[in-house]
PyMOL Python script that loads the backbone (N, CA, C, O; Angstrom):
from pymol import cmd

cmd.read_pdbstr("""\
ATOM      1  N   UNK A   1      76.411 159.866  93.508  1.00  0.00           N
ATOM      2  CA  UNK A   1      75.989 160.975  92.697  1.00  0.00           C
ATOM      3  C   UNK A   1      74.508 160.828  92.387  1.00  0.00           C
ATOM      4  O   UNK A   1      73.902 159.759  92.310  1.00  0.00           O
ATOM      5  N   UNK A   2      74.016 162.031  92.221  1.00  0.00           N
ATOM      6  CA  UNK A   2      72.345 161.841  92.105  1.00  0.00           C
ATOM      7  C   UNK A   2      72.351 162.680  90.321  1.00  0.00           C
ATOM      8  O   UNK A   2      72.857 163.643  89.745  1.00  0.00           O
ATOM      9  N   UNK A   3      71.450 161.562  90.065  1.00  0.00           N
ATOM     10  CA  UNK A   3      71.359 162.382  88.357  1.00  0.00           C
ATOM     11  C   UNK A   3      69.816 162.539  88.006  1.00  0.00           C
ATOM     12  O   UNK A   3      69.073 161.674  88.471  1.00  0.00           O
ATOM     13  N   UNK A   4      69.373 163.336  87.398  1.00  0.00           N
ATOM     14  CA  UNK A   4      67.881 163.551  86.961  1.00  0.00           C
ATOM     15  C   UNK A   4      67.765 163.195  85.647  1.00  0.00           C
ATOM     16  O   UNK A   4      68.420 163.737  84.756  1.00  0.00           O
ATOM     17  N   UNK A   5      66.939 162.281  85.461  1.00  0.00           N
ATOM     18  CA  UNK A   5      66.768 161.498  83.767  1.00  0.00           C
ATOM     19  C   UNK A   5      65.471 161.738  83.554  1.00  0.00           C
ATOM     20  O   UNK A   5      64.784 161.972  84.549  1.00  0.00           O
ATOM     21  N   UNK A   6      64.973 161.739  82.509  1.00  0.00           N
ATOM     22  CA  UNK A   6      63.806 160.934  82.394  1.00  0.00           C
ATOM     23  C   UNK A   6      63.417 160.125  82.032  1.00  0.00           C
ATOM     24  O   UNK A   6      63.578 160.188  80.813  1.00  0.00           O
ATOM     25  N   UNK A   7      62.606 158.668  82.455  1.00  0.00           N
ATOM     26  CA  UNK A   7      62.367 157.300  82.223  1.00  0.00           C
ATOM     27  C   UNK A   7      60.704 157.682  81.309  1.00  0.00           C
ATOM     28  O   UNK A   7      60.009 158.597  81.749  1.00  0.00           O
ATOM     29  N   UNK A   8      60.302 156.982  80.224  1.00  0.00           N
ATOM     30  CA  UNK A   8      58.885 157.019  80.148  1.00  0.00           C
ATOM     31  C   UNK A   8      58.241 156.042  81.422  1.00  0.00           C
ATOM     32  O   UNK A   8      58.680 155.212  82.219  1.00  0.00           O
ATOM     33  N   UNK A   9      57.277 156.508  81.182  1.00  0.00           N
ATOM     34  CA  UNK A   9      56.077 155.530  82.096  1.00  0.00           C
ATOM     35  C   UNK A   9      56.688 154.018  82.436  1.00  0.00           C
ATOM     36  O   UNK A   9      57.313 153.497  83.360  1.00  0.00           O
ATOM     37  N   UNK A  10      56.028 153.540  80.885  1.00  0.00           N
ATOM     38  CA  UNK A  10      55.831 152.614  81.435  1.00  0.00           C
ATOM     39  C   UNK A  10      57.619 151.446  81.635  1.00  0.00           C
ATOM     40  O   UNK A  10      57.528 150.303  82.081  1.00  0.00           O
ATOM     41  N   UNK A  11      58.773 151.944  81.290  1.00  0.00           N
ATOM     42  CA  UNK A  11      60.129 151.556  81.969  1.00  0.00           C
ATOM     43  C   UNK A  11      59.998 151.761  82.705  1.00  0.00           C
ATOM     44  O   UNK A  11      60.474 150.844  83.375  1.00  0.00           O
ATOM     45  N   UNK A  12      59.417 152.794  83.614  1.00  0.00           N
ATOM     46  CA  UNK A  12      59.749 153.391  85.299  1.00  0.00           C
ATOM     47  C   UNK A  12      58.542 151.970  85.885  1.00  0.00           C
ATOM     48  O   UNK A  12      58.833 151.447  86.960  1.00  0.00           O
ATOM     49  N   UNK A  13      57.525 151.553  85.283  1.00  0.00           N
ATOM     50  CA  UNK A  13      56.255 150.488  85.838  1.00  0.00           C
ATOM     51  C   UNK A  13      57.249 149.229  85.701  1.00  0.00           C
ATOM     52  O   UNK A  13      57.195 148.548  86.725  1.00  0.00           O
ATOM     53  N   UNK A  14      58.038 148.777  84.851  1.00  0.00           N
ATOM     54  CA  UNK A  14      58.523 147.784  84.727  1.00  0.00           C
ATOM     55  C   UNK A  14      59.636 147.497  85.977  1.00  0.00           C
ATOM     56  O   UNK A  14      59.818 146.585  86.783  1.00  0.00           O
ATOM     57  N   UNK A  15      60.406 149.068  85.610  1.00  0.00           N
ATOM     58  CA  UNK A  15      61.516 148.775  86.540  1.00  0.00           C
ATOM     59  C   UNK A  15      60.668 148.793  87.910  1.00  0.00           C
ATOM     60  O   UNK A  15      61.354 148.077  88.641  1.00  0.00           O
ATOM     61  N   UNK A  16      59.695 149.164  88.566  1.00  0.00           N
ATOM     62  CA  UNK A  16      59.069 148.852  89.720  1.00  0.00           C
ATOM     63  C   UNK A  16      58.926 147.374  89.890  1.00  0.00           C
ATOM     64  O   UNK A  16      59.364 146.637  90.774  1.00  0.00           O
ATOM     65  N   UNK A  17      58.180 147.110  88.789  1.00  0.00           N
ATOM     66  CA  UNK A  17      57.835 145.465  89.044  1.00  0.00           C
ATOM     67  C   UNK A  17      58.852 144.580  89.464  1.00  0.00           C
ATOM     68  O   UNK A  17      58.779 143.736  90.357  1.00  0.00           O
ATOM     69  N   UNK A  18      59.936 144.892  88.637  1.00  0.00           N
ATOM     70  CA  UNK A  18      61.569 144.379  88.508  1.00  0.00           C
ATOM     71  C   UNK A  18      61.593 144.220  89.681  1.00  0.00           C
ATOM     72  O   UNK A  18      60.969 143.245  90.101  1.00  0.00           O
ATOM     73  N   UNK A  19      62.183 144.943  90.499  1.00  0.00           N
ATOM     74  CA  UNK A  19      62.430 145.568  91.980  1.00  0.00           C
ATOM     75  C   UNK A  19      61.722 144.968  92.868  1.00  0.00           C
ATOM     76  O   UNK A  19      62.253 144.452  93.851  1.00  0.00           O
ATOM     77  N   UNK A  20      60.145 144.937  92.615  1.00  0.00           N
ATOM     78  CA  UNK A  20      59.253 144.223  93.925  1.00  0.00           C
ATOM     79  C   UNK A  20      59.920 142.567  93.374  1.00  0.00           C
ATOM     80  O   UNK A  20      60.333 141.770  94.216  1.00  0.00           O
ATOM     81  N   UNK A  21      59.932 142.293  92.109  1.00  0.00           N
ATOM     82  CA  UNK A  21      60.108 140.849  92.176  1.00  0.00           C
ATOM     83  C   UNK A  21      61.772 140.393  92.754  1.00  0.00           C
ATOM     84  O   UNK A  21      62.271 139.299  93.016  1.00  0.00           O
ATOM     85  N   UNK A  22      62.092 141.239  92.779  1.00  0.00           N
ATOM     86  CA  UNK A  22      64.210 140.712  92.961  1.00  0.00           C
ATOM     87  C   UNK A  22      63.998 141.217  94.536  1.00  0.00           C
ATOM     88  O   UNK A  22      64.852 140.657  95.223  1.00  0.00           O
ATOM     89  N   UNK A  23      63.015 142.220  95.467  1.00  0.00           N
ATOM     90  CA  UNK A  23      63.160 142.650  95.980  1.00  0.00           C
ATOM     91  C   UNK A  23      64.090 143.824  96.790  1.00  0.00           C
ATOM     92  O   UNK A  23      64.359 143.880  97.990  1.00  0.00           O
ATOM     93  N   UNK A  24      64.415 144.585  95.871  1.00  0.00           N
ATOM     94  CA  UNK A  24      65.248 145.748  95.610  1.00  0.00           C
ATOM     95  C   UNK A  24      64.878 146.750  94.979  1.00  0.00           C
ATOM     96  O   UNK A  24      64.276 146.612  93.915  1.00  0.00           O
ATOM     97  N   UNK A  25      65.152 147.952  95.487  1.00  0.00           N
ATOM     98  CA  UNK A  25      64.769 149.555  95.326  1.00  0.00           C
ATOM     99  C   UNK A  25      64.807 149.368  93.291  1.00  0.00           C
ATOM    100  O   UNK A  25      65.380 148.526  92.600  1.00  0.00           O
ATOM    101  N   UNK A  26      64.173 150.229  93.005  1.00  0.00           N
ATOM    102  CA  UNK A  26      64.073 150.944  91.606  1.00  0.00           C
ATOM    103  C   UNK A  26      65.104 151.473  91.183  1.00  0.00           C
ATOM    104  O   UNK A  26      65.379 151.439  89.984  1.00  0.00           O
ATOM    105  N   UNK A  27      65.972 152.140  92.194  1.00  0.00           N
ATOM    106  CA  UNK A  27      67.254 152.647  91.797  1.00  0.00           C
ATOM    107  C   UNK A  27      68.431 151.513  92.115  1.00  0.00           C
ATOM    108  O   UNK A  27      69.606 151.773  91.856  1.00  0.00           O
ATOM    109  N   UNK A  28      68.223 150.835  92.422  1.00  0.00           N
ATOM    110  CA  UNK A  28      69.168 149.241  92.721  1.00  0.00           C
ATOM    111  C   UNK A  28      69.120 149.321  91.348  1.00  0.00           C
ATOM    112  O   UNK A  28      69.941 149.965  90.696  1.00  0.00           O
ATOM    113  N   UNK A  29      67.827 148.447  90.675  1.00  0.00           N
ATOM    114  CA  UNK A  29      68.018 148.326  89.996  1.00  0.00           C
ATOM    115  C   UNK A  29      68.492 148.559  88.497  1.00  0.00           C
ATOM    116  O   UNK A  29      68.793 147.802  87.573  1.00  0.00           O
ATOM    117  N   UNK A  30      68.424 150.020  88.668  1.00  0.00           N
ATOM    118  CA  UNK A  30      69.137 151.162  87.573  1.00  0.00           C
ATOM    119  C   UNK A  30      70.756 151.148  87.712  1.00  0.00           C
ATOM    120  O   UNK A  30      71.484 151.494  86.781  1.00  0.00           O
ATOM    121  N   UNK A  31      71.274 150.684  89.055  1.00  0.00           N
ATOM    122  CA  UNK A  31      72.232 151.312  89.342  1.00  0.00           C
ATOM    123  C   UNK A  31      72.970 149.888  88.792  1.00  0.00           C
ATOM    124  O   UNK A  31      74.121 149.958  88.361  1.00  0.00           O
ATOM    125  N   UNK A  32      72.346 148.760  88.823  1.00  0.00           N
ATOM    126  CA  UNK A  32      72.510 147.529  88.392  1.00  0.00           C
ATOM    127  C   UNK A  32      72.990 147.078  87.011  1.00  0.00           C
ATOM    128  O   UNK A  32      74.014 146.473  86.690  1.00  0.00           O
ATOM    129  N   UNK A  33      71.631 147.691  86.042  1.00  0.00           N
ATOM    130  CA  UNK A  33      71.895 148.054  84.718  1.00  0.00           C
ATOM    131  C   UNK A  33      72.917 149.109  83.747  1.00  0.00           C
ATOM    132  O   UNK A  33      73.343 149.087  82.593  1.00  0.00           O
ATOM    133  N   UNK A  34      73.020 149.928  84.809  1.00  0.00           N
ATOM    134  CA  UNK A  34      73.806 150.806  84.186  1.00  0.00           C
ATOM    135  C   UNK A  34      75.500 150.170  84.324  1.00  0.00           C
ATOM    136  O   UNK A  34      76.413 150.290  83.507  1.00  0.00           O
ATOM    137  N   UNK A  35      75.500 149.650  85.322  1.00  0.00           N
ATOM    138  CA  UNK A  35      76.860 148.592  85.621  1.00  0.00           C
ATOM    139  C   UNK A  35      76.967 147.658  84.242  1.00  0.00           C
ATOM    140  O   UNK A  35      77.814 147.742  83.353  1.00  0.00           O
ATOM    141  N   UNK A  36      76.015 146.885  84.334  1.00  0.00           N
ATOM    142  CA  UNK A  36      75.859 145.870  83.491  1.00  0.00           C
ATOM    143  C   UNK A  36      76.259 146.434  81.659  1.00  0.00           C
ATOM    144  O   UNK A  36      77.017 145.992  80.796  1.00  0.00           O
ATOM    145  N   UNK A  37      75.420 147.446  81.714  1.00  0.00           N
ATOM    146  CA  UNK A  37      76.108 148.084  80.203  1.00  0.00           C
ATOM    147  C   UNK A  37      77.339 148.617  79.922  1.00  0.00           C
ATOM    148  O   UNK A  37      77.891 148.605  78.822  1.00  0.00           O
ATOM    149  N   UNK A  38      77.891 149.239  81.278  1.00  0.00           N
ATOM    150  CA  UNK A  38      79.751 149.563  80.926  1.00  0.00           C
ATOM    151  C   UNK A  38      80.288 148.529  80.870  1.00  0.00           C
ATOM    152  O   UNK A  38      81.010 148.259  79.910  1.00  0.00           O
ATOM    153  N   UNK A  39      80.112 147.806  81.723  1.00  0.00           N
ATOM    154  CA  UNK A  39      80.913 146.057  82.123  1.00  0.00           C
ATOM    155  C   UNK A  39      81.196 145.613  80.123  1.00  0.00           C
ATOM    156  O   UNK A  39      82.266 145.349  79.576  1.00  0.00           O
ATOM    157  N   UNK A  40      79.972 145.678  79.575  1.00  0.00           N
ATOM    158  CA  UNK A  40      79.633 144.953  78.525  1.00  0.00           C
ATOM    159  C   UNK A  40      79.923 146.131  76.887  1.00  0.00           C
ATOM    160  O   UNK A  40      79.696 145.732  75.745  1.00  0.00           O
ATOM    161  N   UNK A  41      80.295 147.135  77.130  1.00  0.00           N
ATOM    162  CA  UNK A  41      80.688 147.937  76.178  1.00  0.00           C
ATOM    163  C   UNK A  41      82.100 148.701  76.698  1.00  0.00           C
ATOM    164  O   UNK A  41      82.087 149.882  76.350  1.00  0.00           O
ATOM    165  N   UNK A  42      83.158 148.372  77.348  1.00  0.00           N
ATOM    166  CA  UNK A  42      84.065 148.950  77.700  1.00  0.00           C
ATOM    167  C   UNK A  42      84.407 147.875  76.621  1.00  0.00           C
ATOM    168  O   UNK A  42      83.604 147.075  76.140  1.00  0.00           O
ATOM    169  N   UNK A  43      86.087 148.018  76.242  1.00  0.00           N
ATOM    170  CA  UNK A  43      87.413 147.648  75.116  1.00  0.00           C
ATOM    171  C   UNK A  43      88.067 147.652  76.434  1.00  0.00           C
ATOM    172  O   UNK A  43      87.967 148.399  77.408  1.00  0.00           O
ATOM    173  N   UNK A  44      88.971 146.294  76.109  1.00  0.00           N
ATOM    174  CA  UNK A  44      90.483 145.823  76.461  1.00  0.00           C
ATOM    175  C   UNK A  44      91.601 146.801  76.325  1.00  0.00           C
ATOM    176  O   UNK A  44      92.062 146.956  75.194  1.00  0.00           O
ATOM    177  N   UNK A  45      91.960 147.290  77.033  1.00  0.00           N
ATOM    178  CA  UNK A  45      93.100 148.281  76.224  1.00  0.00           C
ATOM    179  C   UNK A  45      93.888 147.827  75.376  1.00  0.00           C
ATOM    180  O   UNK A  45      94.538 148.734  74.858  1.00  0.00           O
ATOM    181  N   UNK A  46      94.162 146.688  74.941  1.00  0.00           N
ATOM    182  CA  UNK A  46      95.101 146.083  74.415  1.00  0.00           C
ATOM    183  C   UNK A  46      93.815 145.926  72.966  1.00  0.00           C
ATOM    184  O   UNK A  46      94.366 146.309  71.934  1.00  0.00           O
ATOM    185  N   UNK A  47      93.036 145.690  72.828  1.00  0.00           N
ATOM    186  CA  UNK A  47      92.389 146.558  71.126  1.00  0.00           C
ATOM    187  C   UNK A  47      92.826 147.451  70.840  1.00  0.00           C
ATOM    188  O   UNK A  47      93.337 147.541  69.724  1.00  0.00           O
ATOM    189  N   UNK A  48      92.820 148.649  71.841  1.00  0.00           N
ATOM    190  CA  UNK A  48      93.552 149.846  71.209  1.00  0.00           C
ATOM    191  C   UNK A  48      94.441 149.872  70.886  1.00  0.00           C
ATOM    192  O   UNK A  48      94.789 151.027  70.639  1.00  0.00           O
ATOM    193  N   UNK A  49      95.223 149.101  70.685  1.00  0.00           N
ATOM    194  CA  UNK A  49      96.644 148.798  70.315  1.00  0.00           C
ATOM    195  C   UNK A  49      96.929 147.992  69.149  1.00  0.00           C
ATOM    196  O   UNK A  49      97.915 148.141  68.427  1.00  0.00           O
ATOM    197  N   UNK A  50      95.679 146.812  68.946  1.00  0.00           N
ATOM    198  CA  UNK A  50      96.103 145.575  68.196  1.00  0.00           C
ATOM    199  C   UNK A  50      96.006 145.799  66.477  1.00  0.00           C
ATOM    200  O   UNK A  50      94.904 146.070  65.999  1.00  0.00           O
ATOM    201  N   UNK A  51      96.820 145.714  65.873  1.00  0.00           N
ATOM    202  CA  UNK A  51      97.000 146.356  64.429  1.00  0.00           C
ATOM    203  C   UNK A  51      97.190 147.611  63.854  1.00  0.00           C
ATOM    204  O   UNK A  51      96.684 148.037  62.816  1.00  0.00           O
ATOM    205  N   UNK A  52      98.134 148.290  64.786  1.00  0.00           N
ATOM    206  CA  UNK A  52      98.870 149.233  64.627  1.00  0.00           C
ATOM    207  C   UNK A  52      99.832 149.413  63.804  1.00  0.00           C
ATOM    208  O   UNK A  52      99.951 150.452  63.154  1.00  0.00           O
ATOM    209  N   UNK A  53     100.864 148.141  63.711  1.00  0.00           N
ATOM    210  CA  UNK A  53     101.902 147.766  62.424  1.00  0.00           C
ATOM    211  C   UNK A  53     101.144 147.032  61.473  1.00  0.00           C
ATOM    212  O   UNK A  53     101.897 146.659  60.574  1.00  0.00           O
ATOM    213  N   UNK A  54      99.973 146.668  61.292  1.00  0.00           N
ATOM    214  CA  UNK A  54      99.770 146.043  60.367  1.00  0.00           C
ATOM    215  C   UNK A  54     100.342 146.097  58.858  1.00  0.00           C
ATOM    216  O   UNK A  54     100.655 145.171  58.110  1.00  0.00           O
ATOM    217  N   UNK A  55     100.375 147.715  58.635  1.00  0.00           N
ATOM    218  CA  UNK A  55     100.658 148.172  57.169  1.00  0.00           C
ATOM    219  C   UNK A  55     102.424 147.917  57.419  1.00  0.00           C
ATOM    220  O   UNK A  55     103.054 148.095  56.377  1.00  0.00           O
ATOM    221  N   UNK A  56     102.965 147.675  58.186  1.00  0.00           N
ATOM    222  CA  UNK A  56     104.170 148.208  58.010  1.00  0.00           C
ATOM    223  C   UNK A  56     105.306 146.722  57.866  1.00  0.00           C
ATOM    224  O   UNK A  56     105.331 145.986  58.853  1.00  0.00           O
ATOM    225  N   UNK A  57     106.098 146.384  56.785  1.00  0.00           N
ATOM    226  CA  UNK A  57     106.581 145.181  56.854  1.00  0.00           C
ATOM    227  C   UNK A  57     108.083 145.503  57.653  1.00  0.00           C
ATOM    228  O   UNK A  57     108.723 146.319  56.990  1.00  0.00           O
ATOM    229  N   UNK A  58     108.612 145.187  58.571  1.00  0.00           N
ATOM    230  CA  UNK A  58     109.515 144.787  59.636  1.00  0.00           C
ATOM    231  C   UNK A  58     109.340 143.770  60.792  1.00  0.00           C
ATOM    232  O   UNK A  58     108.490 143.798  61.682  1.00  0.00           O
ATOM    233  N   UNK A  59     110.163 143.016  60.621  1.00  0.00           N
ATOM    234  CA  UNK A  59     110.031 141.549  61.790  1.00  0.00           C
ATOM    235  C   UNK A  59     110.152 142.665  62.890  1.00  0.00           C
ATOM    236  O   UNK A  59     110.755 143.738  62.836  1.00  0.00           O
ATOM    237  N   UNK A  60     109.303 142.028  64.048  1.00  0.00           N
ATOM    238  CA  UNK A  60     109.243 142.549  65.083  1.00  0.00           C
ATOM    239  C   UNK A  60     110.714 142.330  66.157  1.00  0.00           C
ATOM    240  O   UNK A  60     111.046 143.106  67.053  1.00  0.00           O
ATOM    241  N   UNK A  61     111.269 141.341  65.846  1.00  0.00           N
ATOM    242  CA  UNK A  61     112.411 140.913  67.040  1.00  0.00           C
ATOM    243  C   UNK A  61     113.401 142.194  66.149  1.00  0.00           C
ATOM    244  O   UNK A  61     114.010 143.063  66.773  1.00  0.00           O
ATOM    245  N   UNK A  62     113.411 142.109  64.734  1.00  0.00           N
ATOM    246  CA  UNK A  62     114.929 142.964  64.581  1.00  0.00           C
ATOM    247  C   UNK A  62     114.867 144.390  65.118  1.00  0.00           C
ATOM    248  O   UNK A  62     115.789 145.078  65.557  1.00  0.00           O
ATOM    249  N   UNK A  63     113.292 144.742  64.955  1.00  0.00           N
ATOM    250  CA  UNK A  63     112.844 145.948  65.148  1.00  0.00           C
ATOM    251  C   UNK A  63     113.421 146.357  66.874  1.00  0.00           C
ATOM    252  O   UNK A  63     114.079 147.309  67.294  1.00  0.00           O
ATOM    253  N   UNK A  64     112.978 145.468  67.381  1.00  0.00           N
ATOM    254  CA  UNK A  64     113.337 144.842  69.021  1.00  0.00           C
ATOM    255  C   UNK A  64     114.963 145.264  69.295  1.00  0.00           C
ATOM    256  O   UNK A  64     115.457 146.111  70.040  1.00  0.00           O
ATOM    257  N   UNK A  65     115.472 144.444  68.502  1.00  0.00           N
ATOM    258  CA  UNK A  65     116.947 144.605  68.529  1.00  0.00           C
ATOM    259  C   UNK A  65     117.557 145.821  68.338  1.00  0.00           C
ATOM    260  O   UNK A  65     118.454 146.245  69.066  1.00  0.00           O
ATOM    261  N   UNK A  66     116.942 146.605  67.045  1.00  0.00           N
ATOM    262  CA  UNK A  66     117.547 147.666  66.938  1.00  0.00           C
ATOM    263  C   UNK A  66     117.598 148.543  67.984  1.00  0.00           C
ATOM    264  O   UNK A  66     118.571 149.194  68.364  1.00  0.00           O
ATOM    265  N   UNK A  67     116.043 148.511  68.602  1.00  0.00           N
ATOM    266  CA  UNK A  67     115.793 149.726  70.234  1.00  0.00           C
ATOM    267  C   UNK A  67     116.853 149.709  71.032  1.00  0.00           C
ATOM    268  O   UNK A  67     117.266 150.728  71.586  1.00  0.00           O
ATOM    269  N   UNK A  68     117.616 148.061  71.220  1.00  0.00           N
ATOM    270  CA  UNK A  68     118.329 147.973  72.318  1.00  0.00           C
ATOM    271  C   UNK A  68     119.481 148.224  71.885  1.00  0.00           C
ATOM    272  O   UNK A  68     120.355 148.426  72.728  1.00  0.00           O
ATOM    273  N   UNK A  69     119.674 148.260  71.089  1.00  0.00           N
ATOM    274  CA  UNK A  69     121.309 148.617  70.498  1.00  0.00           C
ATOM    275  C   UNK A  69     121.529 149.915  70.844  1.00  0.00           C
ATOM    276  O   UNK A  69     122.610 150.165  71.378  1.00  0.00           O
ATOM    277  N   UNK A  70     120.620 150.949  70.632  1.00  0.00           N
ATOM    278  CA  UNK A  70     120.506 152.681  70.900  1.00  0.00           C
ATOM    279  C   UNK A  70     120.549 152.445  72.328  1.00  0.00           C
ATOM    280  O   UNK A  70     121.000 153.537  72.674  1.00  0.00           O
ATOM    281  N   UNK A  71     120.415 151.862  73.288  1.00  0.00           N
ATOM    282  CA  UNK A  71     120.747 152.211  74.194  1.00  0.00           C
ATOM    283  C   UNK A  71     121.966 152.254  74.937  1.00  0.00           C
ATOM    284  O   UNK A  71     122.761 151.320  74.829  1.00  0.00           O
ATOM    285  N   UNK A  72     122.268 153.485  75.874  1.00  0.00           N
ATOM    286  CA  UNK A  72     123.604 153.184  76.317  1.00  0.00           C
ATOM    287  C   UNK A  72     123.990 152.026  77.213  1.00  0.00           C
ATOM    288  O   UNK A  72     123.296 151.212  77.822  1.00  0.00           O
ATOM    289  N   UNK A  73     125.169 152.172  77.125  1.00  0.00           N
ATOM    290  CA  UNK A  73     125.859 150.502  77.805  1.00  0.00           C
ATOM    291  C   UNK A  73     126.840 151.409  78.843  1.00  0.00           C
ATOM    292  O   UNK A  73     127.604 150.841  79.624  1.00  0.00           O
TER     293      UNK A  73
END
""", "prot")
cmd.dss("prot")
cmd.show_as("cartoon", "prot")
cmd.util.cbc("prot")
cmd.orient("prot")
């Protein structure tokens, strides 16, 4: 996908320099960083989940037990 941003100056001079020194395109290296920041701000799915019963007092196994009892046999 091609996207149109705008970089100021002197990030677009840096990310050049970047690039001549690693030896890789300007957009390598964007395409690099932008990896690097989802990698590092995505959640576990399992956060989304963790302290959900907190407020709620029931042992988890009886709770367990009860599900399976409702089911047919």
């Amino acid at each position: 996908m091609r996207a149109i941003i705008d970089i100021p100056d002197d990030v677009v001079e840096r990310l050049s320099e970047l690039g001549a020194r690693q030896r890789v395109a300007r957009a390598e290296i964007i395409r690099r960083a932008i990896a690097l920041y989802l990698k590092e701000n995505e959640r576990p799915r399992e956060d989304e989940a963790f302290g959900l019963w907190k407020d709620r007092n029931i042992d988890g196994v009886d709770y367990q037990t009860r599900l399976r009892e409702e089911w047919p046999r």
